[in-house]
N, C-alpha and C positions, 0 to 999 in steps of 0.2 A: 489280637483277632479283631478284623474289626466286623463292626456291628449295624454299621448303615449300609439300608438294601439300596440306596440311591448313590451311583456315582458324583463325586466330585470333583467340579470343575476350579481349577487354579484359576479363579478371575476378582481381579481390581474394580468394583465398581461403585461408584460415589453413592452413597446414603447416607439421613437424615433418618433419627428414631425420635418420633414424640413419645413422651410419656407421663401420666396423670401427675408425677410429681415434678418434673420437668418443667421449670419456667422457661426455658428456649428449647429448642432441637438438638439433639446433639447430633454434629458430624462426624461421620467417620468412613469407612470403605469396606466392604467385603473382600477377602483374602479368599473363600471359595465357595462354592455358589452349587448347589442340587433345584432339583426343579420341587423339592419342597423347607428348601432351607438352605440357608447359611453362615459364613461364621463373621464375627467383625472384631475389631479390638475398640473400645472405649476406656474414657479417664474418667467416664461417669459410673459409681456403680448399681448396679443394677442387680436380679436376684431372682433364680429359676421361678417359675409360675408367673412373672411377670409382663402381660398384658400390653403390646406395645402398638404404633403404628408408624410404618417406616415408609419412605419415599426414597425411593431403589431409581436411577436415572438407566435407560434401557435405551437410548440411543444409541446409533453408531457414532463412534467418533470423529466421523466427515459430514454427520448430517447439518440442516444449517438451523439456528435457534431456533426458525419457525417450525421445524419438524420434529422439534424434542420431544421423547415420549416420556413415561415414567409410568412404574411398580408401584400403586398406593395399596398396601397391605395392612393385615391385621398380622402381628406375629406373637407368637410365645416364645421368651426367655427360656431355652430348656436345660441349659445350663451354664456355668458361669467357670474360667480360670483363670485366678488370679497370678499377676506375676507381678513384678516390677517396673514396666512399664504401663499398665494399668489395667483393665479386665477384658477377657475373650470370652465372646458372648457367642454360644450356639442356639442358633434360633429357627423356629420352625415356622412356616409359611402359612398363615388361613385364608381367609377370603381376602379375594384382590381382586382389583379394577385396572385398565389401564387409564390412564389422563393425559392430555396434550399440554404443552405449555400455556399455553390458553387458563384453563383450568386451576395451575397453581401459581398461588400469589407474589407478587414481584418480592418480597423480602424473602421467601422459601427460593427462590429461584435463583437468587443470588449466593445463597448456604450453600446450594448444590453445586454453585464455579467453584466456590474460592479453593 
């Protein structure tokens, strides 16, 4: 049965989680996306109630560098599934802002291509 009142979207989108114990960003991508959450897989682990901040890239994929935009969020860890290729993190969405490329720094903006 399932239990979320917010449809989910099947989307691929490149993101970047800071986190207080984090000495880099970890990357990885959204597998699918609600307008107050979604899910990603990491090789970093991480642990429901855990307080994060991501940068979600929310451009179109024709746009041109100068008009990159991006998702800088507060998120909660709300729960965690471990497998064998490393953990699937359900995360829910707080306060957010949008930012230009302008805005984020040339070594963040580079984590975001690769």
């Amino acid at each position: 049965m399932e239990r979320r009142k917010d449809t989910r979207l099947e989307l691929r989108i490149p993101i970047l989680l800071f986190g207080a114990e984090c000495e880099k960003p970890v990357r990885s991508e959204t597998r699918n996306i609600s307008k107050n959450g979604f899910y990603c897989a990491t090789k970093e682990p991480f642990v429901p109630g855990d307080r994060l901040r991501c940068l979600l890239s929310i451009s179109a994929p024709c746009a041109s560098t100068e008009s990159e935009l991006y998702l800088d969020a507060e998120i909660e860890v709300m729960r965690v599934l471990v497998d064998t290729s490393g953990f699937g993190l359900g995360c829910r969405i707080g306060e957010y802002h949008i930012v230009n490329q302008q805005t984020v720094k040339e070594p963040i903006k580079e984590l975001m291509r690769a």
